[in-house]
N, C-alpha and C positions, 0 to 999 in steps of 0.2 A: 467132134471137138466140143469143149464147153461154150455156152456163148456166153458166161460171164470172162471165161478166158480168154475169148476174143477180144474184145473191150482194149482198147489202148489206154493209157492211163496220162494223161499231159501232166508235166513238170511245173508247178508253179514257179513263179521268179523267189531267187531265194535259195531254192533247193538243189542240193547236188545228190546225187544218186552214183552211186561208185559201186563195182563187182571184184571179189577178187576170188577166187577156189569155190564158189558155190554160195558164196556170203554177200548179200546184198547190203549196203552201206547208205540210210539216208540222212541226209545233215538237212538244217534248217533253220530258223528263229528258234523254234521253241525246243530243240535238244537236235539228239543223233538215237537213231534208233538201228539195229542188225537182226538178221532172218536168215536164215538157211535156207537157201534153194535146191529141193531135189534136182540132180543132175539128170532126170528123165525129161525136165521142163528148162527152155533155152529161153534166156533173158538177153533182149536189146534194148539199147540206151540210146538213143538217136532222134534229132532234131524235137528236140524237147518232150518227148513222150518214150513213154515205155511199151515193150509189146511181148508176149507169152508164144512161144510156138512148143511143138513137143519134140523131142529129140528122138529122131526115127533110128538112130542106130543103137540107141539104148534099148536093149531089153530084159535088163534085169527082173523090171516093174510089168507086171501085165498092163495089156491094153484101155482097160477099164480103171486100172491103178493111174494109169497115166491121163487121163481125162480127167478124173478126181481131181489128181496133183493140178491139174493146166486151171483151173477155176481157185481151186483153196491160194495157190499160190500169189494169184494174180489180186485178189482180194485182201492177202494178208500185205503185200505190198503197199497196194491202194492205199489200207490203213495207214501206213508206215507216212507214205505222201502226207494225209490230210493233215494225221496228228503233227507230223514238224511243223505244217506250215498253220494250221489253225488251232487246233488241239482239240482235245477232247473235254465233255463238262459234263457231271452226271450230280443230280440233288437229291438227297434223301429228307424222308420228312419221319420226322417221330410221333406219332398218333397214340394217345393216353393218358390219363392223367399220370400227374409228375414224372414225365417221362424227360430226363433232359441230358446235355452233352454240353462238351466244351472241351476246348483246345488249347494245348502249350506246344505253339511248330507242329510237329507232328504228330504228337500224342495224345490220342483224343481219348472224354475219360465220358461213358455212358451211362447214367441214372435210370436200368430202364424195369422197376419194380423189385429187381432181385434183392436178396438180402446184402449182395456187395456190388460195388462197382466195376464196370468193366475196362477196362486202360488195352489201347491197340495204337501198337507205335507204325507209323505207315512207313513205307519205302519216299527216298529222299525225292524222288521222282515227281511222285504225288503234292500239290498241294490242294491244303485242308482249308475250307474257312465255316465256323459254327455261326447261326443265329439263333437268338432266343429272342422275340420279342414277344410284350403284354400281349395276352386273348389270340395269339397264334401256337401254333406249332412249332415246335423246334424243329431247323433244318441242318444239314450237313451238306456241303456244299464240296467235292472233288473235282480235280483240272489236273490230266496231264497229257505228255502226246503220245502214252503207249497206251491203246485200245482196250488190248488185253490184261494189262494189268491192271487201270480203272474199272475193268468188268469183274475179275477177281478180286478185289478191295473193295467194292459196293455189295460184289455179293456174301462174304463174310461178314460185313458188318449187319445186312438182313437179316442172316444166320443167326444173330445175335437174341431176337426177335421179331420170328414171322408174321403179318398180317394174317388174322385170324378172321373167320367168316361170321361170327355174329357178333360183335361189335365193333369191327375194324380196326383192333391197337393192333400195334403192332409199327417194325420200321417198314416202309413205303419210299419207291421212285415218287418223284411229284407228276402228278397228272395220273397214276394208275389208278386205276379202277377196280376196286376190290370187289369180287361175288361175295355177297353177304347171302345168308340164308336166314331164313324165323327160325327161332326160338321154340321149345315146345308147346310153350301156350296157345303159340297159329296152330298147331295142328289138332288139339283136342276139341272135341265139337259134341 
């Protein structure tokens, strides 16, 4: 068995977690989010925590299929948990000259050297907030409680303009650390 699938998952106050046909249901402060639960993987909801076992009369899924499923499942959950009840927060920073952004609701419009602008309207899910202040970087600033889809909307917007290794423009998580390499003039001797 997985022992991240073992792991019980406690219920914050707040949060309801409901099953109906395979479809796990969690509400909370900060939305309601749904997941599909392979039915090779048994979900209980009991005295405030959740718990993963694997259904020994399923055998549709191989053996190895269903120890996968007992971990990814129980983790995609978990998500489900944290994001109602706390949410998620991810910041990006724009590294460059006249590299810059800004926001109307959800539409955020990117300066980031091309000859045009780049405009990406987010899901209503997501909220956006831009700063630009004097002698910093511009940041971008995302919040919402689905995991997955704040990780798929930071990394498009990356896409937009990768960190590059010899002088570092490019868009950046805050805190990464980018491999820089020298230039060719380090290496000529």
């Amino acid at each position: 068995m997985s022992r991240i699938g073992k792991l019980p998952i406690s219920i914050p106050a707040g949060v309801t977690v409901s099953q109906k046909d395979n479809v796990v249901t969690v509400k909370g402060p900060k939305g309601e989010l749904s997941q599909f639960v392979d039915p090779s993987i048994v979900m209980t909801v009991e005295d405030g925590s959740i718990t993963f076992t694997l259904n020994e009369e399923n055998t549709e899924v191989g053996l190895k299929q269903q120890h996968a499923f007992h971990g990814l499942y129980r983790s995609l959950v978990n998500n489900m948990v944290v994001g109602v009840s706390e949410g998620y927060k991810k910041e990006l920073e724009l590294v460059g000259v006249g590299y810059r952004v800004s926001n109307q609701g959800n539409l955020i419009e990117f300066s980031l050297g091309y000859s045009h602008s780049i405009f990406l309207q987010l899901p209503a899910e997501i909220k956006v907030e831009t700063k630009s202040e004097r002698n910093k970087n511009p940041l971008v600033i995302l919040e919402s409680c689905d995991k997955q889809l704040l990780g798929l909307v930071c990394a498009k917007i990356r896409s937009f303009r990768k960190p590059e290794p010899y002088k570092g423009k490019g868009i950046k998580f805050v805190g990464e650390e980018i491999r820089r390499k020298s230039g060719k003039s380090a290496g000529a001797k």
